[in-house]
C-alpha positions in Angstrom: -27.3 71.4 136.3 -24.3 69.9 138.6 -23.5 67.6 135.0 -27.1 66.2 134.9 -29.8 67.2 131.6 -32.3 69.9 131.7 -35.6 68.5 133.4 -34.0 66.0 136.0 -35.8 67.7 139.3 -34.2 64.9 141.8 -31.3 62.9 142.4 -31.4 59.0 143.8 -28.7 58.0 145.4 -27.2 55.0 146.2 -25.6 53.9 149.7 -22.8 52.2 149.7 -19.9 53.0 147.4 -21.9 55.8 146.1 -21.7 58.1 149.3 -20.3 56.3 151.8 -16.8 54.1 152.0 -19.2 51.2 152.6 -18.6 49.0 149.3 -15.3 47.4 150.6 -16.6 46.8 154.2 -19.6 44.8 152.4 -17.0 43.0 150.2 -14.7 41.8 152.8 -18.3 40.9 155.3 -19.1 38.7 152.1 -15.4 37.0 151.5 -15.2 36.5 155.2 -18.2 34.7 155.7 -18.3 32.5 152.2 -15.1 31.5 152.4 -15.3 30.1 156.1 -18.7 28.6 154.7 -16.9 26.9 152.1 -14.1 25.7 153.6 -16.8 24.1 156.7 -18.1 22.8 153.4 -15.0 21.5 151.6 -13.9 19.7 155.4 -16.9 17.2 155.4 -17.6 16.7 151.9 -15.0 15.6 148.6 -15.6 19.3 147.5 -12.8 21.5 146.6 -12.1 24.8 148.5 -12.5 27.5 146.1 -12.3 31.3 147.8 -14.6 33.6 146.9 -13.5 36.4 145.3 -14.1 39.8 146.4 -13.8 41.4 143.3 -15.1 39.1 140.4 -17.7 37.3 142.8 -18.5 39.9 145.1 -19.4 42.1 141.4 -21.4 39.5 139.7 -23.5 38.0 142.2 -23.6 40.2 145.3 -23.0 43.8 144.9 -26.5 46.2 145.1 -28.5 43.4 145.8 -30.6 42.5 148.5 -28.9 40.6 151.2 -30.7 37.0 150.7 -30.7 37.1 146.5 -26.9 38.1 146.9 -26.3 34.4 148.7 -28.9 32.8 146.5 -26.8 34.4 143.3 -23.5 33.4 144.5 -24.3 29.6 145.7 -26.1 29.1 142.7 -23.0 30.0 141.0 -21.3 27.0 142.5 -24.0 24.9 142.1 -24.9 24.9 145.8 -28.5 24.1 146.7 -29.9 25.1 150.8 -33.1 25.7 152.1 -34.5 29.1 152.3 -34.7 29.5 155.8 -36.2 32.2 157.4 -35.4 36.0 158.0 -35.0 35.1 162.1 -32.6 32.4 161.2 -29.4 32.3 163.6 -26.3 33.1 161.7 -25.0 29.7 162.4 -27.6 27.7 160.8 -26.8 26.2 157.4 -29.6 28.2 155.0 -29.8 31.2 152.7 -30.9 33.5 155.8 -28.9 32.0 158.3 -25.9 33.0 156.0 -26.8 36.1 155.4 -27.8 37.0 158.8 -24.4 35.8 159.3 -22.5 38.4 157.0 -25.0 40.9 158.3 -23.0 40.3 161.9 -19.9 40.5 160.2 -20.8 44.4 158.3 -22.1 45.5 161.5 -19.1 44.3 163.6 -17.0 46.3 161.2 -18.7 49.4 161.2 -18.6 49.2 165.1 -15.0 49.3 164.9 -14.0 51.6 162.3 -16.7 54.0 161.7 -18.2 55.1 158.3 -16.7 57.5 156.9 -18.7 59.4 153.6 -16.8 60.6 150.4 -15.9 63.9 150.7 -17.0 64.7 146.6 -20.0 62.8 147.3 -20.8 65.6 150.5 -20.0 68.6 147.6 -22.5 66.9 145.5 -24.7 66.4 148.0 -24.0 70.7 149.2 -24.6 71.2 145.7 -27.9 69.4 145.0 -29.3 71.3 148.1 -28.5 74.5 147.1 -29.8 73.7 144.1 -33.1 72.9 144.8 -32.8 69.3 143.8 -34.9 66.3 145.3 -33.2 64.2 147.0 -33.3 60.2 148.4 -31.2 57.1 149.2 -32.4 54.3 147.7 -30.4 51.4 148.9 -30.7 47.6 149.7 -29.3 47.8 153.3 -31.2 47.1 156.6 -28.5 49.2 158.1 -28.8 52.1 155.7 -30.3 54.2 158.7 -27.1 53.7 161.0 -24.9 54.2 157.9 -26.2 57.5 156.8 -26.3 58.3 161.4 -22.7 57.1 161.3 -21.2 58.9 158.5 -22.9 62.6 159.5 -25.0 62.6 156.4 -28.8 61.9 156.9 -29.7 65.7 157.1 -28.8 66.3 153.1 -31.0 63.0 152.3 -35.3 63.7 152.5 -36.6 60.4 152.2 -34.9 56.9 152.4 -35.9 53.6 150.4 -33.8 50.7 151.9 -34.2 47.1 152.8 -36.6 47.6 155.6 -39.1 49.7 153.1 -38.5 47.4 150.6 -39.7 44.1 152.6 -42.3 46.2 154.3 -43.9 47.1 150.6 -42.7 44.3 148.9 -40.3 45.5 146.8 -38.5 43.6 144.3 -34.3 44.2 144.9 -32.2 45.8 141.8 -31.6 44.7 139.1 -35.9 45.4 139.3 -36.3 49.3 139.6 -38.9 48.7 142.2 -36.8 50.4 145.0 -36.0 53.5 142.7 -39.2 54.4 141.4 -40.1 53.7 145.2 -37.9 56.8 146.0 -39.3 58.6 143.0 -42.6 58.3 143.8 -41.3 59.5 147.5 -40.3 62.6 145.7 -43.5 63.3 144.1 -41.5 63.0 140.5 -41.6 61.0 137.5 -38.9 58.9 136.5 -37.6 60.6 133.6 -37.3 63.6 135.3 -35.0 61.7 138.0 -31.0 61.0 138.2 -29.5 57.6 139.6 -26.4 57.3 141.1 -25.0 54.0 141.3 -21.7 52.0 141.4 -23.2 48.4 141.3 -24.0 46.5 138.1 -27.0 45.8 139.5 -28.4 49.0 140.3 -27.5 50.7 136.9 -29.6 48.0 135.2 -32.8 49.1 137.9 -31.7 52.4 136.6 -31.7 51.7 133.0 -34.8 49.5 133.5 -37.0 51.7 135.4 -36.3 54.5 132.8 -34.9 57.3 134.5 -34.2 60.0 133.0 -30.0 59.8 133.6 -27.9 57.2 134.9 -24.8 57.9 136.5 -22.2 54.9 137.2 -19.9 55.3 140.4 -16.8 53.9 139.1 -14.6 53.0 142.4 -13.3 49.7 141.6 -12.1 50.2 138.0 -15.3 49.2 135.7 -16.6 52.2 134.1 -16.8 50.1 130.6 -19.1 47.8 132.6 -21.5 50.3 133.9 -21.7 51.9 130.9 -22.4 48.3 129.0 -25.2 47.8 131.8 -26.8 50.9 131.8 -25.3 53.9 132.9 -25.0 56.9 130.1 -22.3 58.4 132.3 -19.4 57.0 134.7 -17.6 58.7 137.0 -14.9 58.1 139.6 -16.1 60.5 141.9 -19.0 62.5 142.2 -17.5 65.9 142.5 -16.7 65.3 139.3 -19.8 65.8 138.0 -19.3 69.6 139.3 -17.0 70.4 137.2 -16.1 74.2 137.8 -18.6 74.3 140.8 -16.1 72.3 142.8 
């Protein structure tokens, strides 16, 4: 059914890049605020400036995590060492949750300006699942996932929403853990194996694989099917509607 096995009852869906044209306003949020991090950084120390990149970086360390482990991950990767912080930090203060209050600013800035804007074979799939009588939940790491799914026109298809604020409210552990997804299962009222993931971060196909669900499909927007598959996913797809195949 709509290019899943017999027995999966409900689909899990990620946010950004996934169903909404979110992933590349997250990736140029993160690249804006590290590199004018690291070049404050570079000025007053004998560091060298080193950009990070939005594609290598941003994959690696950032991408379907939680916004806090996604600036731990990355400054550990330069061998950068800050305090904590705390959640409430200003985005100008030099710790892990000042910074990433501080690309939080940046996404939400963004997404004033330009909108969200879902992917059309991502709104078939999600017609499709519907009339289908599939489950269905987002399961993302976003505190905005609520004025993403608002903005883009598409929180009537979803019935129950795991993101960032559920997760620190029940003390969820952020992908790669499967905490959030068997979160939205449970939400459901199904098991895991009888339960699809759609994802298109490293990350989240690894909660996928790890949390064993009974398919894992691998959003590949950015030209890394080869590494979803090698992560987790037992399918990858450019594009949802793919998945449709003559029902599109």
């Amino acid at each position: 059914m709509l290019g899943l096995p017999d027995g999966v009852r409900a689909c899990l869906f990620d946010l950004d890049g996934v169903l909404t044209e979110t992933a590349k306003v997250h990736a140029a949020a993160w690249k804006r605020m590290f590199d004018a991090y690291l070049h404050e950084r570079a000025k007053r120390s004998s560091e060298t400036f080193r950009a990070f990149d939005s594609k290598d970086d941003y994959d690696e360390y950032v991408d379907g995590k939680p916004r806090y482990d996604g600036v731990r991950s990355f400054l550990d990767s330069r061998g950068i060492e800050l305090p904590e912080g705390a959640p409430d930090d200003p985005p100008d203060r030099e710790t892990v949750c000042g910074l990433g209050n501080r690309k939080n600013e940046l996404v939400l800035e963004m997404i004033r300006a330009d909108g969200v804007d879902p992917y059309p074979g991502s709104v078939r799939y999600l017609e499709a699942a519907v009339k289908a009588g599939l489950r269905r939940a987002v399961v993302s790491s976003s505190t905005n996932c609520r004025d993403v799914l608002e903005a883009a026109g598409i929180e009537g298809y979803l019935e129950e929403r795991i993101d960032g604020v559920v997760a620190e409210r029940e003390h969820l552990r952020g992908k790669p853990a499967p905490d959030t997804f068997l979160a939205g299962a449970r939400a459901l009222g199904v098991p895991p194996a009888e339960a699809a993931v759609f994802e298109d971060a490293l990350a989240g196909v690894e909660a996928g694989r790890a949390g064993s669900f009974g398919f894992v499909v691998g959003v590949d927007r950015v030209g890394q099917a080869d590494a979803l598959r090698a992560h987790g996913a037992d399918v990858a797809v450019a594009d949802l509607a793919e998945l449709l195949g003559d029902e599109q």
